[in-house]
C-alpha positions in Angstrom: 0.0 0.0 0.0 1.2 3.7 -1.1 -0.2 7.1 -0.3 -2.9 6.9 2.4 -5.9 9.0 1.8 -8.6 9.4 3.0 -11.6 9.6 0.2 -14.9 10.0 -0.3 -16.9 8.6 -3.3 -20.5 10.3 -4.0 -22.9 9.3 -6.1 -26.9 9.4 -6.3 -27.1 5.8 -7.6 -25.6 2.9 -5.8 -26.9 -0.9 -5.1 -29.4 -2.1 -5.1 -30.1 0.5 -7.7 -27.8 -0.9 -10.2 -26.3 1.3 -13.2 -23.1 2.3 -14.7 -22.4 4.7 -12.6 -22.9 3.4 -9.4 -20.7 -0.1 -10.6 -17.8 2.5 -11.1 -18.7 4.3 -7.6 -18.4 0.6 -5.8 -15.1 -0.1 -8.1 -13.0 3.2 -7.1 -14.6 2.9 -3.3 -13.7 -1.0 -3.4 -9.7 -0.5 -5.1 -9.4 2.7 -3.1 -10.5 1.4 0.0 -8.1 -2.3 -0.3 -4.7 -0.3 -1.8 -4.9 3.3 -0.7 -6.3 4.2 2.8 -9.8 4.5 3.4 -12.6 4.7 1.5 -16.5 5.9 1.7 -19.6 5.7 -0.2 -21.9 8.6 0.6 -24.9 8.4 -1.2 -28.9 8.5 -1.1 -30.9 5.8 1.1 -32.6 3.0 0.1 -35.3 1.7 2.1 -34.7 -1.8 3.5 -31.3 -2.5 1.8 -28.5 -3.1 4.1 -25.1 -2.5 2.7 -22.3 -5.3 3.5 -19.3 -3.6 1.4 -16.1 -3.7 2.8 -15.6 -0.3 3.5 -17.8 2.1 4.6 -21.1 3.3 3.1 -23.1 6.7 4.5 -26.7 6.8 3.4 -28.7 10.0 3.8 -32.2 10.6 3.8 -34.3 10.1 -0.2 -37.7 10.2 -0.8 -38.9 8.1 -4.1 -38.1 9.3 -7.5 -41.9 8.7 -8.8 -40.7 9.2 -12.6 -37.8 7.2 -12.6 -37.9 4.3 -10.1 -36.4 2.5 -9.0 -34.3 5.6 -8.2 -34.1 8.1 -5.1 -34.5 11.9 -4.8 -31.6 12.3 -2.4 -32.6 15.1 0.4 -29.3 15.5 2.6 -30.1 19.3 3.2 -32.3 17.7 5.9 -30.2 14.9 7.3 -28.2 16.8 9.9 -27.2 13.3 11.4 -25.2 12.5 8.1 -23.9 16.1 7.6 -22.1 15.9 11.4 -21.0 12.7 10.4 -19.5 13.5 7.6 -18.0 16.8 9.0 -15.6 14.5 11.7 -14.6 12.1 8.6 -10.7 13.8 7.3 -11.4 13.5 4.0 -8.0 14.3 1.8 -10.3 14.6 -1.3 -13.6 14.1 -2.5 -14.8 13.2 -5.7 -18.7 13.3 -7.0 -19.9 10.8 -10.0 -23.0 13.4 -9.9 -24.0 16.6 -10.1 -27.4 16.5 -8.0 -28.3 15.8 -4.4 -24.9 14.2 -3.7 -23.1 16.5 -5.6 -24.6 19.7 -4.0 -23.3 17.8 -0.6 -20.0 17.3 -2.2 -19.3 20.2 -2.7 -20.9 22.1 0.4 -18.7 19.4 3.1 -15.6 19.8 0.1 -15.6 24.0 0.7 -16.0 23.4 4.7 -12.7 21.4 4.6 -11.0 23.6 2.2 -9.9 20.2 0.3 -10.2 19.7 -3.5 -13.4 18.3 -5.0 -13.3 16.0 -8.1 -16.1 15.4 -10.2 -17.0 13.1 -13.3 -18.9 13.6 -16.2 -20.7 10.3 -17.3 -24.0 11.0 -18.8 -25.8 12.5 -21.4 -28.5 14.8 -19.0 -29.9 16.7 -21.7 -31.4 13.3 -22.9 -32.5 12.8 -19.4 -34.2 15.6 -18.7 -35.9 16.0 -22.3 -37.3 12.8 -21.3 -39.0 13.8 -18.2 -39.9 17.3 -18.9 -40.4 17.2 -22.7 -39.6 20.4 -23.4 -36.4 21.3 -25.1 -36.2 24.8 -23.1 -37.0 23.2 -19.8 -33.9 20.7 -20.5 -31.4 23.2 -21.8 -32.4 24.9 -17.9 -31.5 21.8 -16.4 -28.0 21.2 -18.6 -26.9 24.7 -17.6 -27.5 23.7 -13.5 -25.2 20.8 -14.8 -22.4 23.2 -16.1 -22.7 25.8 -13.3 -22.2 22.5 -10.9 -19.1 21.4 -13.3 -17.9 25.1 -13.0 -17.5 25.2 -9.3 -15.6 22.1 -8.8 -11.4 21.8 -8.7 -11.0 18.5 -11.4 -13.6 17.8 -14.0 -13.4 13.9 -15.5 -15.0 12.5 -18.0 -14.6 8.9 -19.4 -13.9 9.0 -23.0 -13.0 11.3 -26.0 -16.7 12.0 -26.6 -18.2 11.9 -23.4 -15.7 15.7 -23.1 -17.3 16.3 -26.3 -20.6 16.2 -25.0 -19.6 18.4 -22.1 -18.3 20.9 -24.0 -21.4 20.5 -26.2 -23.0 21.8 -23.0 -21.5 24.7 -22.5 -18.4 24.0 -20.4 -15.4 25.8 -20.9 -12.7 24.6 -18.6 -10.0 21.7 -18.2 -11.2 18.3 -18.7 -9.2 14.8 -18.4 -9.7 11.8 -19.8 -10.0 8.8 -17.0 -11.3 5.2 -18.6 -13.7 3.1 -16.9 -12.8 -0.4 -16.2 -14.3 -4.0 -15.2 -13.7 -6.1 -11.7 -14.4 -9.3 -14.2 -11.4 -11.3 -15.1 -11.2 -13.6 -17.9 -13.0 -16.8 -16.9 -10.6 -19.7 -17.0 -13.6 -22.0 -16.9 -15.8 -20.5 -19.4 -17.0 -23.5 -21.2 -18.1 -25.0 -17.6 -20.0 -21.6 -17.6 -21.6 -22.0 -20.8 -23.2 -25.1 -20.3 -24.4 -23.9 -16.7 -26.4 -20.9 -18.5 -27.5 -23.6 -20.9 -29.1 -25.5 -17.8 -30.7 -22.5 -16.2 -32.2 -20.7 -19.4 -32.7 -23.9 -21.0 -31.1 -22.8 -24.2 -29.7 -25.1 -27.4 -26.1 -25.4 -27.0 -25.5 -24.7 -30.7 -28.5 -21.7 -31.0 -26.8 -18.1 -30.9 -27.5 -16.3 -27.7 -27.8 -12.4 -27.8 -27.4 -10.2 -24.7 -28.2 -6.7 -23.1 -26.8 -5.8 -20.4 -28.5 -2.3 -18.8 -31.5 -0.2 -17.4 -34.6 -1.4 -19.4 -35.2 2.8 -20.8 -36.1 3.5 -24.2 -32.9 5.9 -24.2 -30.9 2.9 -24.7 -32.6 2.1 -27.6 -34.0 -1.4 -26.6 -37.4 -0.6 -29.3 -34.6 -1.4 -32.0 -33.2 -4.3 -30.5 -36.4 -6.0 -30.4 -37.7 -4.7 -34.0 -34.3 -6.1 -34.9 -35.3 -9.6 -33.5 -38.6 -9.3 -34.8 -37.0 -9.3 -38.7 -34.5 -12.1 -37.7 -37.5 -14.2 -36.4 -39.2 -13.4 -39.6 -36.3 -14.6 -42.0 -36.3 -17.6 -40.1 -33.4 -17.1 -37.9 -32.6 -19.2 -34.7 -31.6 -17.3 -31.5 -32.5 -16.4 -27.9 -32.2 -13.2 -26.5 -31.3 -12.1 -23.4 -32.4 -8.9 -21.3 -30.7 -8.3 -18.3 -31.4 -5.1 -16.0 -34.5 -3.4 -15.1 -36.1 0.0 -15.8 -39.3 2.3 -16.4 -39.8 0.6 -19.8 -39.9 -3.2 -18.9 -43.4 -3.6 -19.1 -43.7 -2.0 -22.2 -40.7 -4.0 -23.3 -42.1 -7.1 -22.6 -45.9 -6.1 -24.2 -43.9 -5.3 -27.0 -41.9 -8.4 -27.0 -45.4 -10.5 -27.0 -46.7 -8.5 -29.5 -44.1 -9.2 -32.1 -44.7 -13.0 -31.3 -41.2 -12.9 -29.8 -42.0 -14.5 -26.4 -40.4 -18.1 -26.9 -37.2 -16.4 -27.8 -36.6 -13.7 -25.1 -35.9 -14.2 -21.5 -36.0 -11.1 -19.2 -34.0 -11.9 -16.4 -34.8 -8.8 -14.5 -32.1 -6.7 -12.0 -28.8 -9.5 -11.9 -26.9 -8.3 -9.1 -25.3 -11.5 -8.8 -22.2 -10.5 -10.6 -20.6 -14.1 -10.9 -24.1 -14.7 -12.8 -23.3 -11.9 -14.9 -20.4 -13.0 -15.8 -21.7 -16.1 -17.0 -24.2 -14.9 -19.2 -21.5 -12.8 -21.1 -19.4 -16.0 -21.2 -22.6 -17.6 -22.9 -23.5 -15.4 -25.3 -22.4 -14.9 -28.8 -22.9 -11.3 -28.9 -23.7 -8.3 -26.8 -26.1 -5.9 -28.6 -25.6 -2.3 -27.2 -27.1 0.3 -30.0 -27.0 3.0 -27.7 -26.8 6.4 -28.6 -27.7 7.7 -25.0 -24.5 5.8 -23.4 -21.0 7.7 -23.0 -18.2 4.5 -22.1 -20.7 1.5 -21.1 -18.5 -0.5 -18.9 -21.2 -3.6 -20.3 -18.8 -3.7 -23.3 -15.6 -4.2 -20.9 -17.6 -7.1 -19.0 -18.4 -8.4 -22.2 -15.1 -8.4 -23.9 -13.1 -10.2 -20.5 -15.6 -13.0 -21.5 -14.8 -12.9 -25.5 -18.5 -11.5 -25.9 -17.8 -8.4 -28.7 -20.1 -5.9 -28.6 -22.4 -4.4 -31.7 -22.9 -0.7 -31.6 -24.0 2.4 -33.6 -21.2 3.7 -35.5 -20.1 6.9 -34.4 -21.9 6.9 -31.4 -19.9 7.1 -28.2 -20.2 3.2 -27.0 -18.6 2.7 -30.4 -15.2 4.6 -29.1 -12.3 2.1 -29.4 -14.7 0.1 -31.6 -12.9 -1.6 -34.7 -15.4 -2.7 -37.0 -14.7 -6.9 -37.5 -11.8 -6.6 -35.1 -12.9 -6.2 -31.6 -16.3 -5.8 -32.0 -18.9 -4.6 -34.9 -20.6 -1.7 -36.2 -24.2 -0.9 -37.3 -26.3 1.8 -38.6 -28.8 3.0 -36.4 -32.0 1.3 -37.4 -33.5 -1.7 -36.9 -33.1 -3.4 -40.5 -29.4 -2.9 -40.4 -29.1 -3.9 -37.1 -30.8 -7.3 -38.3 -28.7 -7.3 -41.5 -25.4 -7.1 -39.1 -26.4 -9.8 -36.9 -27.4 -12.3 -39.5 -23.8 -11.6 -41.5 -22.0 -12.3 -37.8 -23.4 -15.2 -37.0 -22.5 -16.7 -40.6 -19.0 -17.0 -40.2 -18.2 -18.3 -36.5 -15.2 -18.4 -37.0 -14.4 -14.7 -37.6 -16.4 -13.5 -34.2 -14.4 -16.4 -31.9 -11.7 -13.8 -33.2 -13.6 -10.6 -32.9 -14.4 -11.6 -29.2 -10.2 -12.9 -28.2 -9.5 -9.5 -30.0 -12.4 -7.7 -27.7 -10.6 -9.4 -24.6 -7.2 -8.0 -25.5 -7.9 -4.5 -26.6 -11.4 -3.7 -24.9 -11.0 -5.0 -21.4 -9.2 -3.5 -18.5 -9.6 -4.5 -14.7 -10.4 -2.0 -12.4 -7.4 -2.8 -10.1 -5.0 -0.8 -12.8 -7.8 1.9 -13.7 -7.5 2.9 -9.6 -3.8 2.6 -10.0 -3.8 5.7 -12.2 -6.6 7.3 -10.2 -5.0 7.4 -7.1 -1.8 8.6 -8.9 -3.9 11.8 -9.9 -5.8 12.1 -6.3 -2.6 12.4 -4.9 -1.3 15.3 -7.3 -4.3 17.0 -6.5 -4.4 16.9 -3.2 -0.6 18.8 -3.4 -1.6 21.2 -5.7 -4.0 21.9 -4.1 -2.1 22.1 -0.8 0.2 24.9 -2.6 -3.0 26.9 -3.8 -4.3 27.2 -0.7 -1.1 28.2 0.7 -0.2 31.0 -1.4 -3.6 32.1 -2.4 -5.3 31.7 1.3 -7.8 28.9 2.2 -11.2 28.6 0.1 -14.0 30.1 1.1 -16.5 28.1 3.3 -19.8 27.6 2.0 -22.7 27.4 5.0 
């Protein structure tokens, strides 16, 4: 063990709300925590859940979030338990994964301590908020709270080339570094054994090609095209099972859909898999991951995926498609349904060149989290001296109440 720190990781999603962000929350909190000092999770309550991570998690008090379960409105303004709390803890640094409820807290106990505040860019809000409000001038309000958030804090991150893009897309105007996401998943030594253990479960043909999402069930992620996709394959005749794993506002609808398009034999929703050792069988299992998001900035699901050999199909120039080689380490589609169908049905005719695509995912795509936190806590500690000398010369920052 290095530097000691002490850190705090915020975020408004974390289990048993399951999403992108929070899985990279739990990965810096877990590495951080088990190589560099100590570690907490402060972050919106959940009622009932009881959190047995290794290093500590602060919960503070949420109401539902009635358009967008199973998420929580965070309310730590009123949770003067959690705020003394976290007031005694010596953070060294903190660093937000969102711009809301925890964020606002971030940065409130961040200015109290006169220590630097770190936060991450991971999602396209606009989108977001468009999708609750539906008003294009009531989201651009929203995306400029987001920028004047991102304006305040010391280190702005974001996870990929175009994720920044989007930021800047935005509105933002200062510094912003590049820091990857990664995966916890290792390469399964006994993949086959995994295979045929998925086999069992789902009762699936050993020979049929399985397809697999990974992600919250939300139209965003455009799931509607997956299944039109596998509505043309099932018409042409095509064998296959698909896989939906994850859960989300548009489930039901998913599923009415799925019935409708007389796709029920072939689908299996396996609903929220927070068993990750499960997870990582059912990307060992399947032939192909199908991510056509446009909404998504760095899905780590395409990291899990590729440890297991499972390549990834995504919209060409979206941002999930960063790092994307088309017929290399993963493939590329257009983004509608008929070409998505077209790209499947040409993959799955020559096995042979996507057993390649998916050892060529594994070396190029995946990355484990243990080296990702490596680098992080490499830049926490150059913060935490620069910002040492700022405060020194300049005089400390001044407190927010």
């Amino acid at each position: 063990m290095e530097q000691q720190m002490v850190i705090g990781q915020f975020n408004d999603s974390y289990p048993p709300v399951m999403d992108g962000v929070a899985n990279v929350t739990k990965n810096y909190a877990y590495w951080l925590h088990k190589k560099y000092g100590q570690c907490y999770v402060v972050t919106p309550a959940f009622p009932g859940y009881r959190d047995q991570d290794p290093f500590p998690v602060i919960r503070y008090s949420s109401l539902p979030l009635v358009f967008r379960p199973p998420y929580r409105l965070g309310c730590p303004q009123i949770d003067l338990k959690v705020q003394r709390r976290l007031k005694e803890i010596p953070f060294d640094l903190i660093h937000t994964h969102s711009p809301f409820s925890s964020g606002q807290l971030a940065l409130k106990i961040a200015r109290q301590k006169g220590i630097p505040l770190v936060a991450t860019f991971h999602s396209k809000f606009y989108d977001d908020f468009k999708a609750v409000v539906k008003a294009e001038n009531l989201a651009w309000f929203g995306v400029k709270q987001v920028i004047k958030f991102f304006s305040q804090v010391d280190a702005v991150w974001t996870v990929n080339e175009g994720t920044a893009k989007t930021l800047r897309e935005y509105g933002y105007r200062g510094r912003v570094d590049i820091v990857h996401n990664g995966t916890e998943f290792e390469p399964p030594a006994d993949r086959e054994a995994r295979r045929e253990a998925i086999n069992q479960q789902l009762g699936l043909v050993p020979t049929e090609p399985v397809f697999l999402f990974v992600g919250q069930h939300i139209w965003q992620k455009n799931v509607r095209m997956i299944i039109q996709a596998l509505q043309l394959l099932h018409q042409r005749g095509v064998a296959f099972r698909m896989i939906f794993a994850g859960t989300g506002y548009a489930e039901a609808e998913m599923k009415e859909l799925v019935e409708e398009v007389g796709l029920a034999e072939k689908v299996n929703f396996l609903g929220c898999v927070l068993d990750r050792d499960r997870l990582k069988s059912l990307y060992a299992r399947a032939d192909l991951l199908l991510f056509p998001s446009v909404y998504d900035n760095a899905p780590i699901v395409i990291r899990e995926a590729a440890a297991a050999k499972c390549p990834a199909v995504v919209v060409a120039g979206s941002n999930s498609a960063e790092g994307i080689i088309d017929n290399v380490n993963g493939f590329l589609t257009e983004n509608d349904p008929e070409s998505l169908a077209q790209r499947i049905q040409d993959i799955i005719r020559d096995p042979e060149r996507l057993v390649k695509v998916g050892e060529e995912a594994q070396r190029t795509i995946y990355r484990h989290w243990e080296q990702i936190i490596d680098e992080v806590a490499a830049r926490y500690g150059e913060l935490i001296q620069e910002f040492k000398k700022k405060t020194t010369t300049f005089g400390p920052v001044p407190v927010v109440k």
